[in-house]
VEXDREN-2710 file (C-alpha; in Angstrom, 1 decimal):
% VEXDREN-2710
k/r/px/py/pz
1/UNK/123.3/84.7/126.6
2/UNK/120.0/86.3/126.0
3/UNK/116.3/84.5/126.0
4/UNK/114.1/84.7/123.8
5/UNK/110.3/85.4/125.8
6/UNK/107.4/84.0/123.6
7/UNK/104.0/86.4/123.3
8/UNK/101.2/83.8/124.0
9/UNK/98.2/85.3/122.6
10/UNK/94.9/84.0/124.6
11/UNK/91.2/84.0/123.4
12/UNK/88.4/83.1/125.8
13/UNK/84.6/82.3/124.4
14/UNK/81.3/82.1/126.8
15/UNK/77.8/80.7/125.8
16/UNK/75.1/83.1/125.7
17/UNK/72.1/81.5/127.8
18/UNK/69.0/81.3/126.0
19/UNK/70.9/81.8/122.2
20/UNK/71.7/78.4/121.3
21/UNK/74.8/78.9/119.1
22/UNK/76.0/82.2/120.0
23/UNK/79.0/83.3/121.9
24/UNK/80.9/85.8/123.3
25/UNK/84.7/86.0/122.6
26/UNK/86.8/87.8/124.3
27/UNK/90.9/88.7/123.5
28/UNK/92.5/90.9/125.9
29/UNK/89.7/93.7/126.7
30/UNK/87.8/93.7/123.4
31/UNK/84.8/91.3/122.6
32/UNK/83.0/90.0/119.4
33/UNK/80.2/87.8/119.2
34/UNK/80.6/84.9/117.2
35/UNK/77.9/82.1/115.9
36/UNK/78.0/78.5/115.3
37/UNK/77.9/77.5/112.1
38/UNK/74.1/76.1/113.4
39/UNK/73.9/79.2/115.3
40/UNK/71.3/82.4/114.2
41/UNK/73.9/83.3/111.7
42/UNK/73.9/86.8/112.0
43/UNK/77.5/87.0/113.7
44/UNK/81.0/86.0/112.1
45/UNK/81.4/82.5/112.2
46/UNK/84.3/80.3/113.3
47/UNK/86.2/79.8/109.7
48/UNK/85.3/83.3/108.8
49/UNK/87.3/84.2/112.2
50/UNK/90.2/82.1/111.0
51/UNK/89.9/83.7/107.1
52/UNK/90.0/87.0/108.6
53/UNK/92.8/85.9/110.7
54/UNK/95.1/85.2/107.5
55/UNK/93.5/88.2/105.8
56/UNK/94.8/91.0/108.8
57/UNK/97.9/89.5/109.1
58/UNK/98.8/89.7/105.2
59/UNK/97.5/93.1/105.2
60/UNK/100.0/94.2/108.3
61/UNK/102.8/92.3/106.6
62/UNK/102.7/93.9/103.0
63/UNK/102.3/97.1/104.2
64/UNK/105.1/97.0/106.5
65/UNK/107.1/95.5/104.5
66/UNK/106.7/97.8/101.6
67/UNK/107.5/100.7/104.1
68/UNK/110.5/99.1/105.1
69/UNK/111.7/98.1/101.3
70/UNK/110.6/101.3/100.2
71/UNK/108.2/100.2/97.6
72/UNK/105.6/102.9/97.3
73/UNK/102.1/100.6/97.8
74/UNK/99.1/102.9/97.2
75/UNK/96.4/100.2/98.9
76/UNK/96.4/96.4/99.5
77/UNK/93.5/94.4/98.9
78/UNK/93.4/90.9/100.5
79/UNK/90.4/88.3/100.0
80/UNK/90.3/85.0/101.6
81/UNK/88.0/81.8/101.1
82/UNK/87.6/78.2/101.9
83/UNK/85.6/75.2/101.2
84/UNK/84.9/72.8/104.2
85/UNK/85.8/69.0/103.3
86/UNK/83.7/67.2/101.1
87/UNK/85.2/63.6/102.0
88/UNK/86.3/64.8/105.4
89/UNK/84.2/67.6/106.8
90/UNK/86.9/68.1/110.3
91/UNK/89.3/69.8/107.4
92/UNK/88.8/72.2/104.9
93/UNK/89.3/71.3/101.3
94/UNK/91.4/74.4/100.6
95/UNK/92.3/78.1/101.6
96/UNK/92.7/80.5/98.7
97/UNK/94.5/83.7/99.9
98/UNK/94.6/86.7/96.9
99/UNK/96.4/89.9/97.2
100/UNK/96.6/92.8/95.1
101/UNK/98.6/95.8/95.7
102/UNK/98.2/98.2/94.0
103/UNK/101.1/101.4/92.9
104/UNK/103.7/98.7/92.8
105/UNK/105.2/96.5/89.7
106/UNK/104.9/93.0/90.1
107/UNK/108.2/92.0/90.6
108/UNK/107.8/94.4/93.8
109/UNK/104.4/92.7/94.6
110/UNK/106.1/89.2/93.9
111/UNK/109.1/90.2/96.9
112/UNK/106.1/91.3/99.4
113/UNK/104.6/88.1/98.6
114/UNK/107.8/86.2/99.6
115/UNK/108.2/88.2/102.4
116/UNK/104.7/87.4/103.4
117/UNK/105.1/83.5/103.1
118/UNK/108.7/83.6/105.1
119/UNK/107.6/85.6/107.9
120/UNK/103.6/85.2/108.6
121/UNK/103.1/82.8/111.6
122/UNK/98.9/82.4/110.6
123/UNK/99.3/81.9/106.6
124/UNK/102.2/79.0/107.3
125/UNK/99.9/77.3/110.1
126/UNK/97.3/77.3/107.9
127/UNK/99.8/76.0/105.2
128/UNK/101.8/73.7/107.4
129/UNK/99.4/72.8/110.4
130/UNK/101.3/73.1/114.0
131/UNK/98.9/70.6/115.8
132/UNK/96.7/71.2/118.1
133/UNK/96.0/70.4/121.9
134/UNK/93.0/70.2/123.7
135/UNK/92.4/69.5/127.3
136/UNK/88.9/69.0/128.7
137/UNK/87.8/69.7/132.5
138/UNK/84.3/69.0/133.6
139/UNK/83.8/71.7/136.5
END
């Protein structure tokens, strides 16, 4: 019988002292600095973190895919937006996800799109929701 081993992917964020707002994330050894939406604003923001999220994983998945299927893609395009709630603000009101690939007929585009939808862990979270816990230590 074999086991299946689960990657757990891990992100880690510190405050910035004297930069209310700012922070410092860090994923394995690389780091980005990230703002608060009330934060200076000149960094990526949370929900832009979360489009570009969605965004990089289509990006890997068509292309892949099309290598594997053999369609020949000559460039992928993804854009990504979102609207935080109007009636409640803890959700946004939608996440519109468009791709255009570009060499390929549509019915080809249209199989790297299901592909995409059956196989990308971040687009059906965002779709689905997993839940979420949160456990909070005062130290």
């Amino acid at each position: 019988m074999t086991t299946a081993t689960t990657a757990v992917a891990s992100v880690s964020g510190h405050t910035i002292t004297g930069v209310p707002g700012r922070f410092v994330l860090g994923a394995r050894t690389n780091h980005l600095v990230s703002d608060s939406r009330l934060g200076p604003g000149e960094s990526i923001q949370a929900g832009e973190l979360l489009l570009s999220a969605v965004v990089s994983c289509a990006m890997a998945n068509f292309e892949a895919n099309a290598a594997e299927l053999g369609i020949p893609v000559t460039s992928i395009t993804v854009d990504a937006e979102h609207a935080r709630g109007t009636e409640d603000p803890t959700r946004y009101e939608f996440t519109r996800i468009r791709v255009t690939v570009r060499g390929v007929a549509q019915s080809s585009a249209d199989a790297l799109g299901e592909r995409f939808v059956a196989t990308c862990p971040i687009y059906n979270t965002i779709r689905r929701g997993s839940g979420a816990e949160l456990t909070v230590t005062a130290a």
